[in-house]
C-alpha positions as CSV (number, residue, x, y, z in Angstrom):
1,X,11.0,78.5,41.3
2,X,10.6,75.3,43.5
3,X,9.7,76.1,47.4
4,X,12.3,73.7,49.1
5,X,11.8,72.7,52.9
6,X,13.9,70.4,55.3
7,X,11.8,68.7,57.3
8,X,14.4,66.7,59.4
9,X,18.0,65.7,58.9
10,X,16.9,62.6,56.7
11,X,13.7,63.5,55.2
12,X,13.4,66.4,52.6
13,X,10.8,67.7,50.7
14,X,10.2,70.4,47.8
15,X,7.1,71.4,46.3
16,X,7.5,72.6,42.4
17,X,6.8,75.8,41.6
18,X,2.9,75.7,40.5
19,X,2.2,73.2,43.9
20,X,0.7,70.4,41.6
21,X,3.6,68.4,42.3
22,X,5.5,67.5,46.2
23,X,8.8,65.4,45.9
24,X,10.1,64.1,49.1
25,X,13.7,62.9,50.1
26,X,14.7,60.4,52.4
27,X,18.2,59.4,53.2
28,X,19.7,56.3,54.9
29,X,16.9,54.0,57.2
30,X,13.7,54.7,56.3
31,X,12.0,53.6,59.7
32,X,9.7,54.2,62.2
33,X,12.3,57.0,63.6
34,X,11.1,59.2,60.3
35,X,7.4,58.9,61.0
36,X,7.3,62.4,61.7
37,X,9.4,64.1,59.8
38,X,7.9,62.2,56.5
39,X,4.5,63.2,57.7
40,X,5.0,66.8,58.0
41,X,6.4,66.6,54.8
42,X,2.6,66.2,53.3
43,X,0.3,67.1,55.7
44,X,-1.0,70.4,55.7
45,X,-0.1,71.1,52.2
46,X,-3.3,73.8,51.3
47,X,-4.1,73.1,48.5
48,X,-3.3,69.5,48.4
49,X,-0.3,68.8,45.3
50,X,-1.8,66.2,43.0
51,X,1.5,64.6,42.2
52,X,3.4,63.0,45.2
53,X,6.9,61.3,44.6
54,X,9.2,59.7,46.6
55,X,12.9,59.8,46.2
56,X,14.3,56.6,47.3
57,X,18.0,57.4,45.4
58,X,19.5,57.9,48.9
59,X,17.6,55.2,50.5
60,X,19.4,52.5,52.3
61,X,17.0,50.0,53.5
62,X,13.1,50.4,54.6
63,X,11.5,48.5,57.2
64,X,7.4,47.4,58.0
65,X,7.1,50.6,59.2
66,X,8.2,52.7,56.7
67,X,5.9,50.6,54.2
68,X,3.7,51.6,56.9
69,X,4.0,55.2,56.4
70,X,3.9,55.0,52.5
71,X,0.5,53.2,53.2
72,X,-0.9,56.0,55.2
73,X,0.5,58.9,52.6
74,X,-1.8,57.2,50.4
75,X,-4.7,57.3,52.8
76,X,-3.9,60.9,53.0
77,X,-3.8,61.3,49.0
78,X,-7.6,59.3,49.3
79,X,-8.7,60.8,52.1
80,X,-10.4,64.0,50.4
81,X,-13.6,62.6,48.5
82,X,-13.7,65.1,45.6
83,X,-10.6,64.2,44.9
84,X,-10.6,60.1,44.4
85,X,-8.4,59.4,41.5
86,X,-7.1,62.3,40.9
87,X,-3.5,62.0,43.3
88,X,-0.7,60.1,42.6
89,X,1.6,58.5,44.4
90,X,5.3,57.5,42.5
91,X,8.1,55.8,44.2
92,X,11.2,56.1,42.2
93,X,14.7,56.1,42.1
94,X,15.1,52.9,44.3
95,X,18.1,50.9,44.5
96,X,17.9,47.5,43.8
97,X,17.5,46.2,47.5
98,X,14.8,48.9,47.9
99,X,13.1,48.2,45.2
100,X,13.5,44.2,45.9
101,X,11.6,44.9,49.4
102,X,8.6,47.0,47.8
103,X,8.3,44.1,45.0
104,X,8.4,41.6,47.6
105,X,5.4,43.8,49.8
106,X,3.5,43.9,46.5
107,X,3.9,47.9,46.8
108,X,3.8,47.8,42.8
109,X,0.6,47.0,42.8
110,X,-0.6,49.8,45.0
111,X,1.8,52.6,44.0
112,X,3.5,53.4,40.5
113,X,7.6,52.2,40.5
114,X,9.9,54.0,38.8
């Protein structure tokens, strides 16, 4: 069974049922007005999911500082030391203007598209 939690109106999250793996929703603008709702979505996550995915399917548009905030998840997946390597980060499910503005930002060089 998957532990589902709504962290705010636009951003969701569910962690799968072992905890190796966190997806996280968000609908319409992705912009700075999610910053804290997509952060709670990760943080304090004991112990730390290896897999991290992004749901873009209901994804309007994304500004800087959403690319912003996908930067600093990854900081977060880096941040523990023993760990290096071992997180992943996946955005997927990006419609095509989405996905035009991550290519654009070079994002598919620092995070796996799907």
């Amino acid at each position: 069974m998957a532990v589902s939690v709504r962290s705010g109106a636009r951003v969701s999250s569910e962690l799968s049922e072992g905890g190796d793996a966190l997806t996280i929703r968000v609908c319409g603008n992705f912009d700075f007005n999610l910053h804290r709702d997509f952060q709670r979505a990760y943080q304090n996550l004991s112990p730390a999911p290896r897999h991290y995915r992004i749901d873009l399917s209901e994804t309007l548009h994304l500004d800087s500082a959403a690319l912003g905030m996908l930067l600093l998840l990854r900081d977060h997946c880096l941040g523990d030391e023993d760990d290096v390597g071992q997180r992943q980060v996946e955005l997927f499910n990006a419609s095509d203007h989405v996905e035009n503005i991550l290519l654009v930002s070079n994002f598919d060089k620092i995070f796996t598209l799907r």
